[in-house]
C-alpha positions in Angstrom: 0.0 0.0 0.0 1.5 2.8 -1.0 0.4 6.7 1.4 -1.5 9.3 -0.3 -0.4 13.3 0.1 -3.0 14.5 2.2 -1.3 18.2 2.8 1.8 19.6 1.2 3.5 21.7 4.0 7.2 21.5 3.1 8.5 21.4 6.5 12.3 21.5 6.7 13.1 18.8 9.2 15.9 18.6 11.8 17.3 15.7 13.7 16.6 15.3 17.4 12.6 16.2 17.0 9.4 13.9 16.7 7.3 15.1 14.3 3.5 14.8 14.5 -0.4 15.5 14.2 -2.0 16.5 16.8 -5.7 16.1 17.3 -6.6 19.0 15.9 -4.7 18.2 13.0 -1.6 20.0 12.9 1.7 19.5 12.5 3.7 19.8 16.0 7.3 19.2 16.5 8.8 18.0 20.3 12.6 17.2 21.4 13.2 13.8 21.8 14.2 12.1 24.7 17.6 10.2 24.4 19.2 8.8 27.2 18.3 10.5 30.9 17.4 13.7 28.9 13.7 13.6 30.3 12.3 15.4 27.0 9.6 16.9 28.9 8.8 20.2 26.5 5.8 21.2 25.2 5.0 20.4 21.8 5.4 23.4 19.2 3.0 24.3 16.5 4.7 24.2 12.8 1.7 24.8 10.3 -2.1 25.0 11.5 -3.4 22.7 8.5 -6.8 21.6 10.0 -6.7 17.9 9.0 -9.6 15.5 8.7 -8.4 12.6 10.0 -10.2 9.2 8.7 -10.9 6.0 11.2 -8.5 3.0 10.3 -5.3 5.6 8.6 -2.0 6.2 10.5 -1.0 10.2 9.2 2.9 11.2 9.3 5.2 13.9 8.3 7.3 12.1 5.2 10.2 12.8 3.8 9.7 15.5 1.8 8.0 17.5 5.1 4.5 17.1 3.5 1.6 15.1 5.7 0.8 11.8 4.0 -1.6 8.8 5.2 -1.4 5.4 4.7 -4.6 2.4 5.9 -2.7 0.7 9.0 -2.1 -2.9 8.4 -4.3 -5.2 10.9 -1.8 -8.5 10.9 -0.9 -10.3 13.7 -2.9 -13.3 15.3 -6.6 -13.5 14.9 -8.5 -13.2 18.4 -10.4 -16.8 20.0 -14.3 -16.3 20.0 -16.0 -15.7 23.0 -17.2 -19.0 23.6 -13.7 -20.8 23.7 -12.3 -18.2 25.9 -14.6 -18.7 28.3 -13.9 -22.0 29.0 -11.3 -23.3 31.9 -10.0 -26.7 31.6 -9.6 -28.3 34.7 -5.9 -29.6 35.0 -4.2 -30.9 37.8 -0.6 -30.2 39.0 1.9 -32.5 39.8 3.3 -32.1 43.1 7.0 -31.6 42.3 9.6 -32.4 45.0 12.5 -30.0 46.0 15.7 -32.4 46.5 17.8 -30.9 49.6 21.0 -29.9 48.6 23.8 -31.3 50.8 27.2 -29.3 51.9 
């Protein structure tokens, strides 16, 4: 699947900063925390673009500084009905014996 342009913003980019959407739906910038650095600033406002966000799509600043979205990928294993779950098999444990350890 390849991601769409949703919003050409041209952001220049450094290194060191997270990039994001907030839930308003513009792009914010924060330091990132490396090490003990504690990275506990406020997020700053780059462009106030206003984006519709749609259920089921994962948006992100690309390359280019523009927003994109892609539809996130739903793998991994499948979940057990609710019947199955429910169910507890009785099993019994085998008392284990601890040998003493001699000096």
């Amino acid at each position: 699947m390849a991601a769409k342009k949703v919003y050409k913003s041209g952001i220049k980019r450094e290194k060191g900063f997270l990039y994001f959407i907030d839930k308003k739906g513009n792009v914010c910038k924060v330091k990132m925390a490396r090490g003990g650095s504690g990275g506990r600033s406020s997020p700053v406002t780059l462009v106030k673009s206003g984006i519709k966000r749609m259920e089921g799509h994962l948006y992100f600043v690309d390359k280019q500084g523009d927003v994109s979205a892609v539809a996130m990928s739903r793998g991994g294993r499948k979940k057990k009905s609710a019947k199955k779950s429910t169910k507890k098999k009785a099993t019994k444990k085998k008392a284990t014996k601890k040998k003493a350890r001699r000096r």
